[in-house]
N, C-alpha and C positions, 0 to 999 in steps of 0.2 A: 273736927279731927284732922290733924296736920297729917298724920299717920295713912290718910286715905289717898292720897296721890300716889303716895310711894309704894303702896299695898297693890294699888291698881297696877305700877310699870312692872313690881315684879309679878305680878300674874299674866302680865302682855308679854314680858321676857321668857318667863319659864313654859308654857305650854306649847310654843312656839319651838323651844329648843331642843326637845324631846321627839317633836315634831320632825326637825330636822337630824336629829342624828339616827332614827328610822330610815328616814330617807338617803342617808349617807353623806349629808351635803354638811361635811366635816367644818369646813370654814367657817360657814354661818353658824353652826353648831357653834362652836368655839367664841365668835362673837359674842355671842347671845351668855355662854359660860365664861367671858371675859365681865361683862356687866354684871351678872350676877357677883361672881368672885368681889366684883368689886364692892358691892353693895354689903356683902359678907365680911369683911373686913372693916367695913364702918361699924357703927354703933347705933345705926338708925332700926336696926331690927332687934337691936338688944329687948328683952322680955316680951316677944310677942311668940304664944305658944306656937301659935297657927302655921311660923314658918321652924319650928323645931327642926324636921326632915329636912329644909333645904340645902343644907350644906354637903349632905349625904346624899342626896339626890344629884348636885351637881357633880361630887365627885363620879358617881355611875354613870354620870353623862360623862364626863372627861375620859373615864378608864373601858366607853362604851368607842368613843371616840377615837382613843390610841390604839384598839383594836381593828378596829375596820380599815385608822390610816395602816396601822404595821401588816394585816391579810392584802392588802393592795400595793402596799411595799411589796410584798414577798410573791406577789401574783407578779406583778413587774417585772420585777428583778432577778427571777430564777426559774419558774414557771413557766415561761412564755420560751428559755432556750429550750425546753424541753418539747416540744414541737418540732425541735429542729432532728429530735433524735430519729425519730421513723426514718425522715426522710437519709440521712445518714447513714444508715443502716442500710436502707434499701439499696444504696451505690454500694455500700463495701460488701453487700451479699453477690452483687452481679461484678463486679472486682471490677467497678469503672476505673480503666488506667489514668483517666485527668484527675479522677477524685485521688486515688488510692497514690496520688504522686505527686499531692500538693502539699498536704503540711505545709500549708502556708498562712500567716494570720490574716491577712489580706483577703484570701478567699472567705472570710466569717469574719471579718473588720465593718460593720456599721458605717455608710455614706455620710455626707456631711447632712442632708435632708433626713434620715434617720435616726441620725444624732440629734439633731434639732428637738426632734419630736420624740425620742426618748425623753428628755430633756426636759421637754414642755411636761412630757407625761409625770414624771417626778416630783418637778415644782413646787406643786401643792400641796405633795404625800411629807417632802421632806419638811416643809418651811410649816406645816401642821407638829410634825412630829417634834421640830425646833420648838415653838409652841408649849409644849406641855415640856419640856425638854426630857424628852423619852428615847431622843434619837441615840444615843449612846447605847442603852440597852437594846433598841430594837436592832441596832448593827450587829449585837453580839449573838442576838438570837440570829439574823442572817448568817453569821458568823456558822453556829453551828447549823442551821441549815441548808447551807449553801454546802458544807464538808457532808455532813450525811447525804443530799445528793448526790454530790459527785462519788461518792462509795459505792452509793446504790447503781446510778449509770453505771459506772465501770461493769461493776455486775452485772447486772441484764444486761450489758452488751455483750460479752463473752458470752454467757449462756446462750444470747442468741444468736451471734455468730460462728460459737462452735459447731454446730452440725453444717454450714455452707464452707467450713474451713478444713474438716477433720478429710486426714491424712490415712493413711494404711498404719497399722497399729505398730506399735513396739512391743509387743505382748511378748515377742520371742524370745528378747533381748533383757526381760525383766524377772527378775528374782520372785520366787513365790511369793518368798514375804512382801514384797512390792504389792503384788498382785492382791493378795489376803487384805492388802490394809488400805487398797485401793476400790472394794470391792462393796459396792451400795446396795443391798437386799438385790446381789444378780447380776447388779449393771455396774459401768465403769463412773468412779469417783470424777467432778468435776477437773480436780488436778491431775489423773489418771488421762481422762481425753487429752489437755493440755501437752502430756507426754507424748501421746500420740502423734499429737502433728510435726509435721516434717519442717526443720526449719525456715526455710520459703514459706510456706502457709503460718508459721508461726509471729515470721514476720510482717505478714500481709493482716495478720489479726492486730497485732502490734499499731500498725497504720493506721487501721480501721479506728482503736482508741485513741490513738495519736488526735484523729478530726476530731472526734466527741468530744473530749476533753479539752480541747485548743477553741470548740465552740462554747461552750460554757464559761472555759476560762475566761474568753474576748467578750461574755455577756457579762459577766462578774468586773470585769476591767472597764465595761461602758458603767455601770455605775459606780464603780470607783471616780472613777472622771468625773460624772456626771453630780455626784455631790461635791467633790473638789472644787467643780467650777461653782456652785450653789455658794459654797462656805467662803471661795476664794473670789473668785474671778465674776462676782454677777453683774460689777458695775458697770451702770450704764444701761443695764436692763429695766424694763419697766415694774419688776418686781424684786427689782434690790433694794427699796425703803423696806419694802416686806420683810424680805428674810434679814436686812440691821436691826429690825425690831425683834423679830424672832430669835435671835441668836440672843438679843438681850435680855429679853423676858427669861428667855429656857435657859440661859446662864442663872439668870436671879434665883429663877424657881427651882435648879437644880440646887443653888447654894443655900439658898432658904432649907428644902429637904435635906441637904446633907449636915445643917447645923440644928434642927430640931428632930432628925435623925428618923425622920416621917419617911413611909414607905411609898404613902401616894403621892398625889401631886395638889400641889396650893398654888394656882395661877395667878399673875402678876396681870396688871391689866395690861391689854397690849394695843397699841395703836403705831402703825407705819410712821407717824412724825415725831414720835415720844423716843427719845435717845434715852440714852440708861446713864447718863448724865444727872439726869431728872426722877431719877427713881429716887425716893424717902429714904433718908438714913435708917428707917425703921426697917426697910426692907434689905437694905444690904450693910458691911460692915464699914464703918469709919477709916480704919486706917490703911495708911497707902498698899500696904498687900494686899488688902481685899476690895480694893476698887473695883470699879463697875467694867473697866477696859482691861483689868488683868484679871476676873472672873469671868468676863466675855473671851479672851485671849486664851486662858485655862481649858471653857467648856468647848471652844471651837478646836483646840489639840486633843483635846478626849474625844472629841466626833473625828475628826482624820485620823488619828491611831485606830479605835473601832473601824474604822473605813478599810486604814489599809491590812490590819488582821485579816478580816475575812478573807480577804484576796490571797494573802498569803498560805492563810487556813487550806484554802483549795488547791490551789496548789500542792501545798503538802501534804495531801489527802491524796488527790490523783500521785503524786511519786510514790506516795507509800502500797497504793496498789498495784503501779508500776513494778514498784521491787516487787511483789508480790507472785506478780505473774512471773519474774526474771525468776525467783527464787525457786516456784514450781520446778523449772524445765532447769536448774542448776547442776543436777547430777549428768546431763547431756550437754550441756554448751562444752564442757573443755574437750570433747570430744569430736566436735567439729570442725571438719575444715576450714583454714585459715577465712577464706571468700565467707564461708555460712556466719562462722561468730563473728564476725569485720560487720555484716548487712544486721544483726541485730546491734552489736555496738553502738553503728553508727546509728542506727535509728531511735535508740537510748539518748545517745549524746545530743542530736538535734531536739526529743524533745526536752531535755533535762534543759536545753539552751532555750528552748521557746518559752517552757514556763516559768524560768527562770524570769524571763526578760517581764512577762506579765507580772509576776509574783512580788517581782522586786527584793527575792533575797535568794542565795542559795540555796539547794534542796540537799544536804549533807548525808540524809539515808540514801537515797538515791543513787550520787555521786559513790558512796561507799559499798553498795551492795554489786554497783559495774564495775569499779575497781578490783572487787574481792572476787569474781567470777574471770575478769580478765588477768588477774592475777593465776585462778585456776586452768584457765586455759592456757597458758605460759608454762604453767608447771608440767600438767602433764604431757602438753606437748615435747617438752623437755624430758620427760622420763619414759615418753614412748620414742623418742629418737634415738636417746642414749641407750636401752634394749638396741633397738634395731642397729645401731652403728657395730653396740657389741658383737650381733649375730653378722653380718655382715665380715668383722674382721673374723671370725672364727673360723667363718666359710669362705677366708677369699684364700687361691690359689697362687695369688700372683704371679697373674699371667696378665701382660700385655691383652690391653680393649680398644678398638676405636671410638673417637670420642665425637658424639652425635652433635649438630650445630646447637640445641638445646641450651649444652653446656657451656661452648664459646659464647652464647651470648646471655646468660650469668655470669660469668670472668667481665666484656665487656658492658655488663651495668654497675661494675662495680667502678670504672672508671669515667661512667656518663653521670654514677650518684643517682640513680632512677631508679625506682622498685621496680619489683618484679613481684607479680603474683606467683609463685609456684605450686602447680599441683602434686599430691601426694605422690610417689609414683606406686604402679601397678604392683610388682613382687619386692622383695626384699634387694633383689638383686637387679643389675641393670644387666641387660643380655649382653653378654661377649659379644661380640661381632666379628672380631680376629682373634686369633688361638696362637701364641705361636709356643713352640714344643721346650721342654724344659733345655737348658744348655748346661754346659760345665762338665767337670767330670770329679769321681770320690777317688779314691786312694790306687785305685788301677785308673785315674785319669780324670777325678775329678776336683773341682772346688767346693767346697762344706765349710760348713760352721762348726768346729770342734768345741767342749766345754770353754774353752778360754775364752768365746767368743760371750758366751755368758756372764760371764766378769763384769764384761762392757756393759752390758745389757743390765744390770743389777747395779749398776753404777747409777745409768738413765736413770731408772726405773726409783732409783731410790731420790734421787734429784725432785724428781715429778709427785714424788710421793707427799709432801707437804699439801695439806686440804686449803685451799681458797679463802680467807677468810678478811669480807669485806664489810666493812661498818656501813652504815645508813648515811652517815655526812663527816667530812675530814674541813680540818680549820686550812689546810695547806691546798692550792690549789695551783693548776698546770694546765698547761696546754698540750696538743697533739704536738708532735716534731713535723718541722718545715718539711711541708711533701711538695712532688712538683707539682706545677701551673695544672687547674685545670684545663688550659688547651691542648699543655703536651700530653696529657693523660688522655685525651680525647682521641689525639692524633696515634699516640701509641697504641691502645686498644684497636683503633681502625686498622691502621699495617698491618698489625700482626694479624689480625683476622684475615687479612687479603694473602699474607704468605701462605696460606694454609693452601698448597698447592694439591696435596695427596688426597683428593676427593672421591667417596666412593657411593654408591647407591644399594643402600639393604633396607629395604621394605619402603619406600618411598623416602626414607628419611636422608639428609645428609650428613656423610660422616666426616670425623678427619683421623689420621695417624696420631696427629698429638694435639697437646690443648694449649694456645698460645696465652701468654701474658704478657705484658710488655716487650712487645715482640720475641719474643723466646717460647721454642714451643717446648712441653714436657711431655714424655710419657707414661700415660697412666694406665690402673687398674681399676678394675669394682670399686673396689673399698673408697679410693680415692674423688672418683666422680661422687659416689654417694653422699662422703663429706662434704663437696661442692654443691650438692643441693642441698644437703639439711643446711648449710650455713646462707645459703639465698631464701630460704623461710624462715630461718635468726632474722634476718635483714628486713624482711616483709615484716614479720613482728614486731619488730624493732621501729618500722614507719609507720605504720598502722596501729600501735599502739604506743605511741611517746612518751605517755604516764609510766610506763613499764619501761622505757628504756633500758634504767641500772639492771635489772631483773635479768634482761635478754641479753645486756652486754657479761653478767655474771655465770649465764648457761651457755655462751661461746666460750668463754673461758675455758669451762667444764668441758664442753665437749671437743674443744683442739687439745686441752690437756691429758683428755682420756685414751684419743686416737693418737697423740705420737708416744704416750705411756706404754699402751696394747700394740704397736705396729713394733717398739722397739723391742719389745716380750716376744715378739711372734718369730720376728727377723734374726734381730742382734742376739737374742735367747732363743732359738730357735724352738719356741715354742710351735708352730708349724707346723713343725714336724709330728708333734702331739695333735694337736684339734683340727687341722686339715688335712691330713693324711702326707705331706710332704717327705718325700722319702731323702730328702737333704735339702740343705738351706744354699743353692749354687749363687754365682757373681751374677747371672741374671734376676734370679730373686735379689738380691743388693741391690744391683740395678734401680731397678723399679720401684721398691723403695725408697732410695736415693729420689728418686726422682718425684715421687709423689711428696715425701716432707717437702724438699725443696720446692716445689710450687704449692705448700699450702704457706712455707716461711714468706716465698715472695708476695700473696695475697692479703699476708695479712693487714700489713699496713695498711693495704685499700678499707679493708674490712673495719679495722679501723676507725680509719675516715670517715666512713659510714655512721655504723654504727652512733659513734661519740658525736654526732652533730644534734639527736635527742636527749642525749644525757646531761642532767642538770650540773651545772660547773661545781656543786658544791660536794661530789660525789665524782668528778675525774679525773683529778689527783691519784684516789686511790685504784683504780680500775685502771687505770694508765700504766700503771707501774705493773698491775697483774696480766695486764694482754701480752705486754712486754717482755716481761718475765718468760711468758709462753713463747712467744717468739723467739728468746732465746735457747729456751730449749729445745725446738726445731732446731735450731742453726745449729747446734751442739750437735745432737743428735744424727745430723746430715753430714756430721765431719765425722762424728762414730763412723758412718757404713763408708767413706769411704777408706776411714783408716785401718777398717777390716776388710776391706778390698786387698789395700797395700799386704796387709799380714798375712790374707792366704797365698798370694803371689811369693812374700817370702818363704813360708811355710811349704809352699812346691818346691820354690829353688833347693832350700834346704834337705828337702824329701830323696831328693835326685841326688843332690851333692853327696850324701851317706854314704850310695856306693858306691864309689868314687875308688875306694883303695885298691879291691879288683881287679877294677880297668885298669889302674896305673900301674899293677904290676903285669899285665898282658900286654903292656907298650913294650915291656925290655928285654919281647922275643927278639932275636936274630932277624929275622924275617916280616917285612911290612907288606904284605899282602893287601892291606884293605887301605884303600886314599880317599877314603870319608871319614868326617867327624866320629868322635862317638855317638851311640847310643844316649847315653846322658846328655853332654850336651847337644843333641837334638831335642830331646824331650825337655831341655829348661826352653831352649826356643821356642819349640811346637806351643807349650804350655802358657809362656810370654805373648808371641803371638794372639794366641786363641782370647787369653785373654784381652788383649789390645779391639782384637776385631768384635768379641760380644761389647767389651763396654764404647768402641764408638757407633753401636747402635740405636745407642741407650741417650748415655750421658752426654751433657753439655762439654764444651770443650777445655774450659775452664776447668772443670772437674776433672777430665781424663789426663791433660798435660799434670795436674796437681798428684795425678795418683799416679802417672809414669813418672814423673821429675824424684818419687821418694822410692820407688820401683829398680830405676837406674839405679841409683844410690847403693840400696841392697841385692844389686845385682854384682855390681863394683866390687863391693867389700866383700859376701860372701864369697863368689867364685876365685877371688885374687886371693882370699886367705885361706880355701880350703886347694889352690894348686901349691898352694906357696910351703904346704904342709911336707911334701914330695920331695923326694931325690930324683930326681931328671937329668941324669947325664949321655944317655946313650944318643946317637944319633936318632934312634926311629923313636923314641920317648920324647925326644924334642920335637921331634915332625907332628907327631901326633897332636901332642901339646900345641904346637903351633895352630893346626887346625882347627881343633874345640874352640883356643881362644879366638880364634877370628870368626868363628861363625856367631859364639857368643856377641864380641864385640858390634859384627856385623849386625847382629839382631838389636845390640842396645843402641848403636846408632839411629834403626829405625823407627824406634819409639818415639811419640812426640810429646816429650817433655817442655819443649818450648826455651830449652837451655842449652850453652855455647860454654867452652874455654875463651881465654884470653886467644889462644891461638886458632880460635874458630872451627877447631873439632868440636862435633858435637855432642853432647852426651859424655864429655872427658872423665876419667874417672882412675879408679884405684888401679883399676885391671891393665887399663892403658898403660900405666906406672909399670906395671908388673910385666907387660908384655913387653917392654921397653929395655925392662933391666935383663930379661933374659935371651931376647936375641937383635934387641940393638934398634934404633932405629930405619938402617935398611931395612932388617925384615919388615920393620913394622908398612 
């Protein structure tokens, strides 16, 4: 019996290989099920009953085999980081500051001797699973493996670091219904704790998963590697004939199965010097597409796709938990101080950046759920400032403040281009520090805002009235206008900080008189300083969140638009007088207004500059033109109060001049008893004056000569056309006259208009004409 030899090797093959796949010694297993395979594919055991079961035996051996190598894959390759977690956990419970401040992969980065011996340890697991060519599916099953781990970590670690992290409750601050729906037979809802802690502890829990997650990841990433180099890079290794074999068989036997549409596996014989060169046409397909080097080539990209999935998978597993935890605590982030949401951001972004870097692709929920919450905290920042600015202007007095160093050096960072963290401040209002008393006087002596002045004010106001309205991206694009050098900017903000001579000491702090900009100092109110720091936490927003740039340069906008709208309402409409209790709208209120737009008109081009160095060019075109806009309407606005400066100064003159007829006919007694001016013209002087001396306490000087030089003018004209009205013939009617006009003249001389005649009188004008024609040059 020919039939006895070969009866015998597979009785010596098969009990043997049963044998060993007991034993777990997968390779020799697989040998022993390569011979057989092979014997089974001949025809030498065709009609012999006795080995009927063999085929199906070796299959159990094969499918016993892919099991043991894929549970030792998956012991490997996932199971062993989790060792790593106690210890993890134990640092982030006792808040080791080297742990809790590395998020670094370096620190859970595998040595080159540990990589080795990963490496080695794989080897066998992978270059088996090649083999049978299984490795594709058993990646996928890692795939989802390796994701439900990292779900479950994430979990048990909050749970188990919530009680070493939990904070003083927010129970206060939370709505029944919160509570109701928070509320676990008694106790508080995992996400409820969550609420509870403080953000510092929230972010230190944060950290804590930061490690975890960054440790698994770097285990997940050593074998990624680790078969990369298997599939890629083994040459030269002593077990690279192995796995060019392996790669070609489990290509065969993958293509074989996927053309007879077979679930299991039909192994190819395998041996380390046999190229797939040499495989039977029977076994693979004849023509050039399905060659032995482009089904080799095919089955080795379907093993690195599965490969680099998984990795990805976890990744995006861990982000998606990540938002998860962000998403809890979402009704509290836009509520935090700038510094609080900045320390979870930032610790978002570095890990969105590290797993990113492991994962090898974007994490887009992630990226999108810190956008949407830092988009939230923008917003309502912006809608709790804009309240506050409002209550602010409703309650300012305007009255002259001194202005704390605080503030000078906000003014100068905007010219160093440095952020500035800014804290909230304490009350709504900044404390006065100096008071000074109302001035002017109403219609027995003072200056007021009569309805005309409302006119103006309704003019603004209707100007300002058009809503904002700015597209997502514009095709037309622009540049900032030429500003100066940053040196001179540097050196300017320095000076002017140094003229700041008027120093005074209230509660420790230092103060000054006024608030310098470019060397020019201004004087300010409440209202004004307040402006000056919400727009230094625009700016801090504005740096610390660049993604949001357009957003913050769109609620500056909103809010310089809102406050020279409401100040022109309050002042120029004397509104004030309504919601402050102001019992008149006097040239020091002007003043000080005056003074406050124009140093928010001269700041803003810093602001600016700021601002627009994060905003994307394809978005400041349109935002260019709208800061702009605003900026013009300051400047506008600043030339309203002092043109109603000028009108109530005429509005006196005129007051005075009415009764005028009376005097004139009390000049053409017989008798001149009295050798002073009149009454009247005292009272346009006194009134001229007064007003000269409030606003150069106030205003710049540019502005005061701008509102005397229109002041002379209507002082000229009115008093020269209301003497000119009269018959003056008597001697003591011209005496008289004589006088008024020279005290007047006297007084317009003294005003500093900043303007000459040809013939270098100063202040030339109508009246000099008029005093000229009536008693000659001598007198004059």
């Amino acid at each position: 019996m020919d039939s006895c030899p070969k009866l015998t090797i597979i009785w010596i093959h098969t009990r043997p290989s049963f044998k060993l796949v007991a034993s777990a010694d997968c390779a020799g297993a697989l040998d022993v099920t390569d011979d057989l395979q092979q014997l089974l594919n001949g025809d030498e055991l065709t009609g012999l009953h006795c080995f009927r079961h063999l085929r199906d035996n070796v299959a159990a051996a094969i499918d016993s085999i892919n099991s043991i190598l894929s549970a030792e894959f998956m012991q490997a390759s996932i199971h062993v980081a989790r060792d790593k977690d106690l210890l993890l956990l134990s640092k982030a419970k006792t808040r080791d500051s080297m742990y809790m401040n590395g998020k670094d992969e370096e620190q859970v980065k595998l040595d080159d001797e540990e990589t080795s011996n990963f490496r080695d340890r794989l080897l066998p697991l992978i270059v088996g699973l090649l083999r049978t060519a299984k490795l594709p599916s058993v990646l996928r099953i890692y795939r989802d493996t390796l994701t439900a781990s990292m779900k479950t970590t994430i979990k048990n670690a909050v749970a188990e670091l919530l009680p070493a992290f939990s904070a003083q409750s927010l129970e206060s601050e939370r709505t029944s219904a919160e509570r109701t729906a928070d509320t676990d037979g008694g106790g508080l809802s995992l996400a409820s704790k969550l609420r509870s802690l403080s953000s510092e502890n929230f972010v230190l829990l944060l950290s804590a998963i930061f490690n975890i997650v960054q440790a698994h990841l770097v285990q997940a990433a050593e074998v990624k590697k680790a078969i990369e180099w298997i599939m890629c890079n083994v040459d030269g290794h002593y077990a690279a004939d192995s796995v060019a074999a392996a790669i070609s068989v489990g290509a065969a036997t993958a293509e074989t199965a996927y053309e007879s549409g077979s679930q299991g596996s039909s192994l190819l014989p395998f041996s380390p010097q046999r190229s797939t060169s040499k495989l039977t046409s029977s076994q693979l397909k004849s023509n050039d597409a399905a060659s032995p080097s482009n089904i080799s080539r095919n089955f080795r990209a379907d093993v690195l796709r599965e490969n680099t999935e998984a990795v990805f998978a976890a990744c995006d597993a861990a982000h998606g938990r990540w938002a998860k935890l962000l998403g809890v605590r979402a009704v509290l982030h836009p509520k935090l101080r700038l510094v609080e949401f900045l320390s979870i951001y930032n610790i978002t972004q570095e890990f969105i950046t590290a797993t990113e870097k492991i994962g090898g692709r974007l994490g887009y929920s992630i990226r999108g759920t810190m956008q949407s919450q830092a988009k939230g905290f923008v917003d309502f920042q912006h809608e709790m400032r804009m309240t506050k600015i409002k209550a602010v202007l409703d309650q300012e007095t305007w009255v002259e403040v001194d202005v704390p160093d605080e503030f000078q050096a906000i003014v100068a960072s905007l010219f160093y281009s440095e952020p500035l963290i800014s804290e909230a401040l304490n009350d709504t209002q900044v404390e006065m520090t100096t008071s000074y008393g109302e001035v002017g006087t109403s219609n027995d002596g003072s200056f007021v805002i009569d309805n005309e002045a409302q006119n103006a004010a309704q003019k603004l106001v209707r100007m300002n009235s058009t809503e904002v309205s700015l597209q997502n991206s514009v095709q037309k694009k622009s540049t900032p206008s030429t500003e100066p050098t940053e040196s001179n900017k540097v050196m300017t903000a320095t000076s002017s900080a140094q003229h700041n001579n008027h120093k005074v000491k209230e509660r420790g702090k230092s103060t000054s008189q006024t608030l310098s900009c470019g060397g020019v100092g201004y004087h300010m109110v409440n209202c004004g300083l307040i402006l000056l720091k919400m727009l230094s936490e625009y700016m801090d927003m504005n740096n610390y969140l660049p993604t949001l740039s357009s957003e913050v340069v769109h609620r500056v906008v909103e809010i310089l638009k809102f406050f020279n709208t409401r100040t022109c309402q309050l002042i120029l409409g004397a509104g004030a007088m309504q919601v402050s209790g102001l019992k008149s709208i006097t040239s020091k209120h002007l003043a000080l207004a005056s003074q406050v737009i124009s140093f928010v008109y001269a700041i803003i081009p810093e602001i600016r500059r700021v601002l627009f160095l994060k905003v994307p060019e394809a978005r400041k075109a349109l935002l260019l033109s709208e800061i702009d806009r605003v900026a013009q309407d300051y400047k506008v606005h600043q030339e309203e109060i002092l043109t109603k400066l000028v009108q109530i100064m005429r509005e006196r003159v005129l007051y005075h001049l009415r009764k005028l007829p009376p005097v004139v006919e009390s000049w053409n007694r017989p008798v001149d008893t009295d050798s002073q001016p009149s009454l009247i013209a005292k009272e346009i002087v006194k009134e001229v004056n007064y007003l000269q001396r409030i606003l150069s306490r106030t205003l710049h000087e540019a502005d005061i000569q701008a509102i005397f030089r229109q002041v002379v003018i209507d002082l000229h004209k009115e008093t020269s056309e209301a003497f000119s009205r009269f018959e003056i013939s008597s001697p003591q009617a011209k005496g008289r006259l004589h006088r008024d006009i020279t005290l007047i003249l006297g007084c317009i001389r003294s005003l500093p208009s900043g303007s000459s005649s040809e013939s270098g009188t100063l202040n030339w004008g109508q009246l000099d004409e008029f005093f000229l024609q009536r008693f000659g040059s001598e007198a004059g």
